[in-house]
C-alpha positions, 0 to 999 in steps of 0.5 A: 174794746168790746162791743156794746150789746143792742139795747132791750126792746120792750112791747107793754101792754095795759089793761083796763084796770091798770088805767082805771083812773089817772092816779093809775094811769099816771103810775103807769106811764111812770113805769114806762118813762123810768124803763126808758131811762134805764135805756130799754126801748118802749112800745106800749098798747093801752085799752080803754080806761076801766069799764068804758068799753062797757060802757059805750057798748050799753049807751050805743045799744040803748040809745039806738034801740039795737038799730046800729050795723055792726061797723057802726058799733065798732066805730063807737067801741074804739072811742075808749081806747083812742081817747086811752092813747091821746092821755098816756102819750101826754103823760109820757110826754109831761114827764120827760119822754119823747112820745107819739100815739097810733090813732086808727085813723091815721095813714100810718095805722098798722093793724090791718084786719079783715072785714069781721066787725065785733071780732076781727081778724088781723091779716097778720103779714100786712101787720108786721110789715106796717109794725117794722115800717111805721113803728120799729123806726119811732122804737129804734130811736128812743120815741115811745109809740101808744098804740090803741089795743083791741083795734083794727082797720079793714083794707077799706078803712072802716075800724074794727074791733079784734072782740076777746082779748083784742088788746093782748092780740095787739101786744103780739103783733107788735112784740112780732112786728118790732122783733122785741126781746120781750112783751110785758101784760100789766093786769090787776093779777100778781101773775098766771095763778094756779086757779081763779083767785075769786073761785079758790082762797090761795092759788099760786103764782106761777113762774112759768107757763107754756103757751100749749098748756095754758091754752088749755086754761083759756079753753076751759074758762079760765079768765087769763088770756083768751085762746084766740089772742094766744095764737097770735103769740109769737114763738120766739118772745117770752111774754110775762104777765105781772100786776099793776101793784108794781111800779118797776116793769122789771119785776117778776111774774108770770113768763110764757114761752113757746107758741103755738100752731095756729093752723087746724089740723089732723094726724095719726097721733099713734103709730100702732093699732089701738084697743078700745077697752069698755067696762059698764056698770051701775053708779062705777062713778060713785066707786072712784076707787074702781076707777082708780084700780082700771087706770092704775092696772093699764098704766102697769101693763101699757100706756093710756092714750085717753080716756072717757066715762059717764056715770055707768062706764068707762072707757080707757084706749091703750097701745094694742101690743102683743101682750095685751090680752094679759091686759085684757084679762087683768081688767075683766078680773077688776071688773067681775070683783067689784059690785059696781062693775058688770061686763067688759067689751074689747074693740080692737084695730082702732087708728087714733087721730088727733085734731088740733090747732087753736080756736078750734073750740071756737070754729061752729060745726066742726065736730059734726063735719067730721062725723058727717063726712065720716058717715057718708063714706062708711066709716064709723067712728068707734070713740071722739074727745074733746080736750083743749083745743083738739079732737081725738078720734078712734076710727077702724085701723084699716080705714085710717088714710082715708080718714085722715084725708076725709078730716083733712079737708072738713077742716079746710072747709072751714 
């Protein structure tokens, strides 16, 4: 006899478009109930119904004249979702399923956060161990779980709110804390698309994502996941993102894989000195042809390890090899053929060191720490970029241990 393969363990998120209404909530737990039959076990996280946590928080502000403390507020916010919770699971139940819900105040609640209300963060160890007591035993035995997303509760047990992406960030604890094979987002999006479907007439979906590059996304605006509930995505579960149009869980949308580290840190992000190369001008950025001729040369004789420009310069950072004066010679070269360029400037013996980790984009002051703590110790910083969750900075070669232990501990201040 062969042996019998363990049944698939699903954890599925729905946002609050998905249960707008109870035509739409209906059809949600549908999907959930006839993915049960197929035999898979179901945890699922619900956000409030449509615009409701909208809703309370403009009814909570006007009718308390901006009086209300912070725990107050959240305290009315997680109505939507507790409400949410007390509908799905008898939908689930009316037709056919075994179903129980997770209200915040019950002694079995599992997600325990610190004391930041309006955007709290969950204590990330204590949520799995309570998951893997409370909820994986309901899951294993075929009960599904409605667990209210975007909530927490402190140690005390005051209820908090997990602010941006609260509900995805409950949808990772509990792929984690149930050890799931796969965590499933129903939004009113196809999937991940290649832009903003309200900016761009037809982006693309894409099949697959990894978690680094759309961290990115979410840095810069993109409304498709928020950066800080991305770095509760555990590295192990793929997690797809498919639209609320489908009634089949098991169709196809957009898979993101991998994780991410979510602890800030710093590195020498190349092992070599590197050469800071400066063209200026006037109006270079109205010529991108110039641009293009500088980049095209550096990626011909080395590597480009970054880049910055204004409307007047442009700066590339290269590898400092041994034949990088041909490089040198054949940037000046483009540089005196072209109107818009002036002058050339080298600096030489630079360290590049690389800060990232997620939410950094969200943690006030950092930049200036660095730079302040560099000053006071007599190191100047030759040239900083900020991309996507990280930090780049170009600091003197010889300097290099000492900066790196300076931007080292400003990070651990914060």
């Amino acid at each position: 006899m062969t042996k019998q393969s363990s049944p698939k363990i699903i954890v599925v998120k729905f946002g609050g478009s998905s249960l707008a209404d109870h035509e739409r909530m209906l059809k949600a737990a549908m999907a959930v109930v006839n993915e049960s039959k197929k035999g898979t076990k179901i945890a699922v996280v619900v956000s409030a119904m449509g615009k409701t946590t909208d809703q309370l928080l403009a009814t909570a502000k006007n009718t308390s004249n901006g009086k209300l403390q912070k725990h107050e507020l959240d305290d009315i916010l997680s109505m939507g979702e507790r409400t949410s919770i007390r509908l799905f699971a008898a939908a689930l139940r009316n037709n056919g399923a075994d179903a129980c819900y997770f209200d915040p105040m019950d002694d079995k609640w599992p997600i325990i956060t610190d004391n930041d209300f309006q955007n709290a963060n969950p204590i990330v160890k204590e949520c799995e161990k309570n998951i893997s007591q409370t909820v994986l035993p309901l899951v294993e035995k075929g009960t599904i779980p409605v667990i209210a997303g975007f909530i927490g509760k402190t140690k005390d047990g005051k209820i908090t709110t997990l602010g941006r992406g609260g509900s995805d960030t409950t949808a990772f604890l509990m792929g984690q804390g149930i050890n799931a094979n796969q965590i499933v987002l129903v939004t009113d999006a196809d999937g991940i698309m290649s832009s903003d479907p309200k900016l761009i007439a037809q982006p693309k979906l894409l099949p697959t994502i990894n978690v680094n590059t759309l961290v990115g996304l979410a840095d810069s605006g993109a409304k498709f996941i928020h950066s800080k509930a991305l770095k509760y995505k555990p590295k192990n579960i793929d997690v797809k993102v498919m639209s609320n149009k489908l009634d089949d869980l098991s169709r196809p949308g957009t898979i993101i894989t991998d994780g991410l580290a979510t602890e800030l840190d710093a590195e020498i992000a190349h092992e070599t000195p590197v050469a800071e190369i400066t063209v200026v001008g006037e109006e270079l950025s109205k010529n991108p042809q110039v641009i293009t001729q500088i980049v095209e040369k550096v990626k011909e004789n080395s590597m480009l390890i970054g880049m910055s420009m204004n409307t007047n310069s442009i700066i590339v950072y290269v590898p400092q090899t041994e034949n990088i004066t041909s490089l040198f010679n054949r940037i000046h070269e483009i540089t005196v053929n072209n109107k818009e360029t002036i002058a050339m400037a080298v600096k030489k013996d630079l360290v590049f060191i690389k800060t990232s980790g997620v939410g950094l984009e969200e943690t006030q002051g950092i930049i200036g720490r660095i730079s302040e703590d560099l000053r006071l110790n007599g190191i100047n910083i030759s040239g900083i970029l900020t991309i996507t969750s990280s930090i780049l900075l170009f600091v003197d070669w010889n300097e290099k241990e000492k900066a790196l232990k300076l931007i080292k501990n400003a990070l651990k201040a914060h």
